[in-house]
C-alpha angles and dihedrals in degrees: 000000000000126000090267103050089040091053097047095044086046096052101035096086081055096040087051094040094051085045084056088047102057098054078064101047127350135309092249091052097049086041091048080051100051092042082054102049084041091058090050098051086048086052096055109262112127111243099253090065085030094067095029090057089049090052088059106059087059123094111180101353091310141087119254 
């Protein structure tokens, strides 16, 4: 498989979850989310602790 394909297949689960989330909050919210996600899997964590620590880090649909 070759970079591209790697890197979009890689990103797509985040890119549709962040579509989903918008329909729930904002597009810069869901963006803010998936950038966020995005910088923890670049800094090592798998993607299942990546989005869960994101999660976390919401109280009633914003950041705190």
């Amino acid at each position: 498989m070759n970079l591209k394909n790697e890197t979009l297949n890689a990103v797509k689960p985040f890119v549709d979850y962040g579509l989903h989330e918008a329909s729930y909050t904002s597009y810069s919210h869901a963006l803010t989310e998936v950038a966020a996600i995005a910088y923890l899997l670049g800094k090592g964590y798998d993607p299942h602790t990546a989005y869960h620590t994101v999660e976390s880090w919401e109280k009633n649909e914003k950041f705190y």
